[in-house]
C-alpha positions as CSV (number, residue, x, y, z in Angstrom):
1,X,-28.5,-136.1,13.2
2,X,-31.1,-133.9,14.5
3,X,-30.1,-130.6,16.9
4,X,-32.1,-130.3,19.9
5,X,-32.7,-126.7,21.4
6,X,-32.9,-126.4,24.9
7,X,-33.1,-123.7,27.3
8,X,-29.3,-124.8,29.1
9,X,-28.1,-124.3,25.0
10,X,-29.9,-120.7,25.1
11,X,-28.8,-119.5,28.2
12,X,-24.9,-120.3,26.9
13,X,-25.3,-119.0,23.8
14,X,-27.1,-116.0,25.4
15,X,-24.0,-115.5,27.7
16,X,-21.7,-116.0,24.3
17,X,-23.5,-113.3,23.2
18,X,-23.1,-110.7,25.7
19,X,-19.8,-111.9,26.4
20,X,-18.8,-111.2,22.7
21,X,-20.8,-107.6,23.2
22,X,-18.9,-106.7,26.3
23,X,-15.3,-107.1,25.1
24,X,-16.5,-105.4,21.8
25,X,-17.5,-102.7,23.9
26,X,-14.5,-102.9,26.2
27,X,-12.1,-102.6,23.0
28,X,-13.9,-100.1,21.2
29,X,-13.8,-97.9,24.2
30,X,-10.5,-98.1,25.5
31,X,-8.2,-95.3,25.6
32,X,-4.8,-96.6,25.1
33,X,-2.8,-94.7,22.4
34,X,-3.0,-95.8,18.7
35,X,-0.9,-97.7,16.6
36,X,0.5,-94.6,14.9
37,X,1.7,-97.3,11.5
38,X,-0.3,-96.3,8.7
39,X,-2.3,-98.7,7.2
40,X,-1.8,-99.9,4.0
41,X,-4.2,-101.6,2.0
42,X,-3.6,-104.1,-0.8
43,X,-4.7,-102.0,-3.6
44,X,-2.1,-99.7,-1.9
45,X,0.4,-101.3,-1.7
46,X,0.1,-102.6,-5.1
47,X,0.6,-98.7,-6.1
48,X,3.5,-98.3,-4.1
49,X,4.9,-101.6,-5.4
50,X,4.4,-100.6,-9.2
51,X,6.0,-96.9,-8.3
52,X,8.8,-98.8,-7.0
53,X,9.7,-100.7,-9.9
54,X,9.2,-98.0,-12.3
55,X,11.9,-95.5,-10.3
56,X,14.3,-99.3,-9.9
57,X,13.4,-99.0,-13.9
58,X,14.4,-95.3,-14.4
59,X,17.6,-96.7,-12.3
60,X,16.7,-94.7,-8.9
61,X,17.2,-98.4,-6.9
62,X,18.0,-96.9,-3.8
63,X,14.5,-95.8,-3.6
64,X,12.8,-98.5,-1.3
65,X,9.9,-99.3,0.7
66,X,9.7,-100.2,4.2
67,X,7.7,-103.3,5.9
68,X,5.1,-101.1,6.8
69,X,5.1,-99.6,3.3
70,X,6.0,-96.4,3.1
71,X,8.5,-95.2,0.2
72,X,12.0,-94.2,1.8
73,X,14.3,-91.7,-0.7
74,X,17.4,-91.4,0.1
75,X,19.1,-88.5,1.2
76,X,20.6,-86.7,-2.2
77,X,24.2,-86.2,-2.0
78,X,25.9,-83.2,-3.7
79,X,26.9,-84.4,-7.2
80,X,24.5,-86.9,-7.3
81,X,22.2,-86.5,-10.4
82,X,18.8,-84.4,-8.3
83,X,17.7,-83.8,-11.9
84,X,17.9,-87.7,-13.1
85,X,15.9,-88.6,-9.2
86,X,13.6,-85.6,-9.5
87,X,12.9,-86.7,-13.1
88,X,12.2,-89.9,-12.2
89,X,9.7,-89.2,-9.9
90,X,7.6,-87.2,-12.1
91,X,8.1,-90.1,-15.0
92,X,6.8,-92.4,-12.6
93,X,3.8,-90.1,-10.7
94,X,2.5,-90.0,-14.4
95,X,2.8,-93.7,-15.2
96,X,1.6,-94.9,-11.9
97,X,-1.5,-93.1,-11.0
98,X,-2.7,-92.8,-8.1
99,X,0.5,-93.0,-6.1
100,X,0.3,-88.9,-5.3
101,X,-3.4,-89.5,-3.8
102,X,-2.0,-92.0,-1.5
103,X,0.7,-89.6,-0.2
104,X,2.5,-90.1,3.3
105,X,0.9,-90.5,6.6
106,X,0.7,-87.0,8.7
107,X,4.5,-86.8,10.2
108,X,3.9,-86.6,13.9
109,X,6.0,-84.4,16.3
110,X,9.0,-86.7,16.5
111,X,9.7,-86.9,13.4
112,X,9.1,-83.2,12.8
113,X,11.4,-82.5,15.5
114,X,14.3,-85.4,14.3
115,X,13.9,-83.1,10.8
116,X,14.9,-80.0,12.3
117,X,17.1,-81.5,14.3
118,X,19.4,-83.1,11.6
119,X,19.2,-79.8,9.6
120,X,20.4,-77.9,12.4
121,X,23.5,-80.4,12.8
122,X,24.3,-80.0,9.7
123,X,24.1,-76.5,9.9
124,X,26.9,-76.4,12.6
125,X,29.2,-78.9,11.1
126,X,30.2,-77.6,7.3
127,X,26.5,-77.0,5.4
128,X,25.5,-73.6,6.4
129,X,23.2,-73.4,3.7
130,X,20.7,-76.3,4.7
131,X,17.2,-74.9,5.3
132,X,14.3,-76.6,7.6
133,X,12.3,-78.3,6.7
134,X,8.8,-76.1,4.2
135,X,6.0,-76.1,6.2
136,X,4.0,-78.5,3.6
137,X,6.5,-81.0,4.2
138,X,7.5,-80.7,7.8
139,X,9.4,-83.9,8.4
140,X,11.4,-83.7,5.2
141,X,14.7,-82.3,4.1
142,X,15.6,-80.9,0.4
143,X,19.8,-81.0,0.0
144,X,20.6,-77.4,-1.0
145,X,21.8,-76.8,-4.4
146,X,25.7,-76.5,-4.9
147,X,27.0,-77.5,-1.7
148,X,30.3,-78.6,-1.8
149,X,30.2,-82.9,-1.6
150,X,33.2,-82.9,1.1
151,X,31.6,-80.7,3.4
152,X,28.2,-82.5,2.9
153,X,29.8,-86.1,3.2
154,X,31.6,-84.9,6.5
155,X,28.6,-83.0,7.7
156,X,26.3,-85.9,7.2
157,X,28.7,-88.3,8.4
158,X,28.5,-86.9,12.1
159,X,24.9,-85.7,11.9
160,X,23.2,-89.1,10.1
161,X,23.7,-91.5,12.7
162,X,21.7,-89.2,15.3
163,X,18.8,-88.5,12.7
164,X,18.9,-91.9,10.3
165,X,15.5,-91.9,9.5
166,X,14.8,-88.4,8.3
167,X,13.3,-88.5,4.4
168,X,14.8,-85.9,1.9
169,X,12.7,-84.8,-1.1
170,X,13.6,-85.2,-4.4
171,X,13.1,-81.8,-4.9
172,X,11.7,-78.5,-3.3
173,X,7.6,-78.4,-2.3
174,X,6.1,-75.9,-4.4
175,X,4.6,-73.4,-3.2
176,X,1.0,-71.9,-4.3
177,X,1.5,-69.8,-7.1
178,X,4.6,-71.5,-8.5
């Protein structure tokens, strides 16, 4: 079968053309907000995936990740073992490299201000020892050290369902120097 050109055939794939241009144009362009999701790429993913398993291995298994692939810890409670989770984490930095170069996305204002928020709740109702959140980890909570579990249960209890999605570290940012 032999594919005549003709000059009806140019001129439609000529308008093709600069239609395709124009919306490429039109998208690049716009100005609506973002899609503020991280992306995650496989090779990323893969690296969360493998960190995973090795904390589910060094029996941390309520570590998890979300759909959009970010690594959720949950919030330590006093008694809980910090040491065995904090542990953990550096066993698994060390076997799984490259999962501290992919880090977290940059926590945005919400969840900076959902962060001080819960610790200031929990501040008022029976942990008067819970700090904000460090400055290198703005969105993030660290459970102070030898608080007593009832007053954190109760505390957390009222002040968790208004702030469920704030992270806690396993253990306190260093700072430069330390």
């Amino acid at each position: 079968m032999r594919t005549r050109t003709t000059a009806q055939g140019v001129r439609v794939a000529g308008a093709l053309l600069a239609t395709v241009a124009a919306l490429t144009l039109t998208t690049a362009c716009s100005k609506e907000a973002e899609d503020k999701k991280p992306v995650v790429g496989k090779e990323d993913d893969g690296t969360r995936r493998r960190w995973l398993q090795c904390m589910h291995d060094a029996g941390q298994t309520q570590v998890k990740m979300t759909q959009d692939g970010q690594i959720v810890m949950p919030a330590g409670r006093p008694g809980d073992s910090d040491k065995a989770m904090a542990e953990a984490v550096k066993k698994c930095n060390s076997k799984v490299p490259g999962m501290q170069q992919l880090g977290r996305a940059k926590p945005d204002s919400e969840s900076i201000k959902q962060a001080r928020g819960l610790a200031t709740c929990l501040r008022k109702n029976g942990v008067p020892d819970m700090a904000d959140p460090e400055p290198k980890q703005p969105d993030t909570l660290v459970t102070p050290t030898g608080v007593d579990p009832k007053a954190w249960n109760k505390a957390f209890g009222i002040c968790g369902k208004d702030y469920p999605d704030v992270p806690f570290a396993a253990e306190k940012p260093q700072k430069a120097g330390e």
